[in-house]
C-alpha positions, 0 to 999 in steps of 0.5 A: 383847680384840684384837677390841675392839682392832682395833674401837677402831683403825677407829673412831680411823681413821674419826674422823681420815678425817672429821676430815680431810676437814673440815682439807681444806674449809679453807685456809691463809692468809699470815701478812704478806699474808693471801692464801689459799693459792689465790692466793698458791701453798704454804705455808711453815709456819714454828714457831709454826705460823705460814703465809708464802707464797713471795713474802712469804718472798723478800721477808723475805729481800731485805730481811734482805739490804739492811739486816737484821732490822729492817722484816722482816715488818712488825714494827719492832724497836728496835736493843736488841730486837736482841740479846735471844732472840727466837723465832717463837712471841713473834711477835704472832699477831693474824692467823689462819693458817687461812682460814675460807673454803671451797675451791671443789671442782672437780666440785662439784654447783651451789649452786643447782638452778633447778628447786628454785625454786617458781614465782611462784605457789607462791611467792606462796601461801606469803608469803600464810601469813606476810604480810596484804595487799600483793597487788601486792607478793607478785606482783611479788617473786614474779615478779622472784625467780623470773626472777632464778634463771632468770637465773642457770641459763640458757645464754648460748650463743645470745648473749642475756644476761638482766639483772639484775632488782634491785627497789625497794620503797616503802611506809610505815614498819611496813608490812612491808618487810623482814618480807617479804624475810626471808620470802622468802629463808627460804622459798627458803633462801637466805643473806640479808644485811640492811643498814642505808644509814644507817650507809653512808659513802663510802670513808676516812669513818667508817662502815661500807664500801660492801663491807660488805653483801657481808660481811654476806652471805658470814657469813650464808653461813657464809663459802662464797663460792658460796652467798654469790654467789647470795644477797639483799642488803636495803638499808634506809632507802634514801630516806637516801641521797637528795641532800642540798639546799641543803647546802656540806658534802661529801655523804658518806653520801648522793648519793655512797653511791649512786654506790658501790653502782652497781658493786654492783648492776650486778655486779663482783667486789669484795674482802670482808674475812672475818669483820670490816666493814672493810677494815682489820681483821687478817683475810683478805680473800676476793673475790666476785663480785656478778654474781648476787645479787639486790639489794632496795632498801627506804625509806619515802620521807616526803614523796614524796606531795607530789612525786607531788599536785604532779606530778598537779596540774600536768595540770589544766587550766580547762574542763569536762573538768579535774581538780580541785586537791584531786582527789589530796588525800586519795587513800591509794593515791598512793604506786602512781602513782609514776614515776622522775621523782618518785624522781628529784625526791625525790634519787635519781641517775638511774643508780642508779635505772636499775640497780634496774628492778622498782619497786612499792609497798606498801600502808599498813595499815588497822584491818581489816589490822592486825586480820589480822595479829594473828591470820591469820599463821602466826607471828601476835602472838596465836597467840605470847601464846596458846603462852606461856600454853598452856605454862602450861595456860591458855587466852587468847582475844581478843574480836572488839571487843577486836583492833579497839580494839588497831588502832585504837590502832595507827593513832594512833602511826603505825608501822604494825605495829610498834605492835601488839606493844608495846600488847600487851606493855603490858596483856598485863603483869599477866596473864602476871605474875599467872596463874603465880601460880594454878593454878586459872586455865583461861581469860583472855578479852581484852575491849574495856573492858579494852584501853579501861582501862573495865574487866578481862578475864574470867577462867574457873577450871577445872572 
């Protein structure tokens, strides 16, 4: 019994040491100024459990000096309040007393060790399982992410500072833009953050903060500011914030977004309420440092063919050795001969241009890609259906015929791959209904006629 005694202590005490040691990744944070315990010194734990800094105390007390209670820590009590008990603990409690945020250790090993990074070739390989096609745009992500972790690992002692190498990407809707950033950084484990740019407004309009992407990012690193600061950021649908024409009204989520993000994209330290949107939330406030994180800019950009025809138009000229004016009319690829004066046209601010260097575009996809990817991906659409159906020991194979007629009805809606997935959920309906229904179905083969409404899939029974 005593054995079991003293076992049963060292478990306790092992249980109490890990216990603290995870009390000790966390921080206090002021009950008034929300301040962690780093910045604004000890603690002065009041009853209730509530935590006030020395200097919010000192304030507390002068102002109880100069006219008494009332105003103290915030709360405004009316003169009958005064005479009623009042204890620590009626104090509303609307501001967490521990800071999720975890301390920065000293001798801490680096977040990120440059030789985990793959090189661009092996990072190109391994986007090749997951993304069809855009050959061009798999290089040049691959090389930019690559040289920006080289950036961070590297020594300034010789005098030479690497620049940022923030991207932007072009590409029709539904052609793979954010599918590839989100490949991306869960190939390179890293914390991304996606933003949407529509929802961004200038600072005191109702909206999301420019700061909000950098919240995004801390919570999807799980509040460590470290990790968080050598993370991605995606801004989608920036081709929103272009300057708005012929307008009288103040161009609040437009042309002035994109003067809010230049401090971003350079690199500076801004203050990031954590665990909320905005600034004005009860909740602490962490600072990070955008030096490091990688920003890739993403858009559809509809109508820039026309600025790039009318840019390539304007260089014809009459004689025998002239462009024809319909030369670019029906090019699918003109979207690759964009420059910065097109952005520029298009209502996007030269210094914002000039803060993302790696621009490249994407391709829009055709009947044989959209064929690829329905069943060349790692993750394809058909090899999902295909483990749903496995799970109910049946065996769904698609014709040849059959995966052509989807694309093809994929390319009328024009929304690219984002097409596929509903036409499949909409005949895919009655079979993943019905099939549950009997056991004795081995095979469901997909034909042309049946994705055409000509006719049925060819079901086989079991042996």
């Amino acid at each position: 019994m005593a054995e079991d005694k003293d076992e049963l202590k060292e478990v306790k005490s092992g249980d109490n040491a890990d216990h603290q040691n995870k009390e000790d990744d966390y921080e206090k944070v002021c009950y008034v100024c929300r301040r962690p315990e780093s910045k604004a010194g000890k603690m002065i734990t009041m009853p209730g459990n509530i935590c006030i800094c020395s200097s919010c105390m000192q304030k507390a007390f002068d102002q109880v000096e100069k006219g008494g209670f009332p105003g103290m820590m915030g709360f405004n009590l009316s003169p009958g309040m005064m005479n009623m008990p009042f204890q620590m603990e009626d104090m509303p409690n609307t501001i967490p007393q521990r800071q999720k945020v975890k301390k920065k250790k000293e001798h801490a090993d680096p977040v990120l060790d440059i030789r985990s990074i793959p090189a661009p070739h092996k990072i190109n390989a391994q986007l090749n399982e997951y993304v069809v096609g855009q050959e061009h745009a798999k290089k040049a992500i691959s090389v930019a992410v690559y040289n920006h972790y080289k950036r961070i690992a590297a020594d300034e002692k010789d005098g030479v500072e690497i620049e940022k190498s923030n991207m932007l990407m072009i590409g029709p809707t539904g052609c793979g833009k954010t599918y590839l950033v989100r490949t991306l950084a869960k190939l390179l484990n890293v914390p991304l953050a996606i933003a949407d740019a529509t929802s961004l407004t200038e600072a005191g309009y109702i909206g999301d903060d420019i700061e909000s992407v950098v919240s995004k990012l801390l919570a999807a690193a799980d509040n460590d500011v470290e990790k968080a600061e050598h993370g991605i950021i995606f801004i989608d649908e920036i081709d929103k914030l272009a300057r708005k024409k012929n307008t009288t009204s103040r161009d609040v989520s437009g042309e002035a977004v994109q003067q809010g993000l230049l401090k971003l994209l350079e690199g500076a330290e801004v203050e990031v309420p954590v665990g909320a949107n905005s600034k004005n939330a009860m909740v602490p406030l962490e600072t990070v440092n955008t030096k490091n994180i990688l920003f890739i800019c993403g858009g559809a950009f509809p109508d820039l063919e026309e600025i790039i025809r009318e840019r390539l138009n304007r260089t014809s000229s009459m004689g025998f050795q002239a462009d024809l004016r319909d030369k670019y009319d029906h090019d699918r690829d003109i979207l690759q001969k964009v420059e910065i004066e097109d952005l520029r046209k298009f209502g996007m601010i030269p210094e914002f241009l000039g803060r993302l260097p790696i621009v490249f575009t994407m391709d829009a996809l055709d009947e044989d890609r959209l064929v690829q990817v329905l069943k060349e991906p790692r993750n394809a659409i058909l090899k999902q259906y295909q483990k749903l159906l496995a799970m109910d020991e049946v065996d769904l194979q698609f014709e040849e015929e059959a995966l052509h007629a989807i694309a093809r009805k994929a390319l009328k809606k024009d929304t690219g791959a984002r097409a596929l997935r509903a036409i499949i959920e909409d005949f895919m309906l009655d079979i993943m209904y019905e099939i549950p229904k009997d056991d004795s179905i081995g095979r469901v083969i997909i034909t042309k006629d049946y994705i055409e409404n000509t006719g049925g899939p060819i079901i086989e029974l079991r042996s």
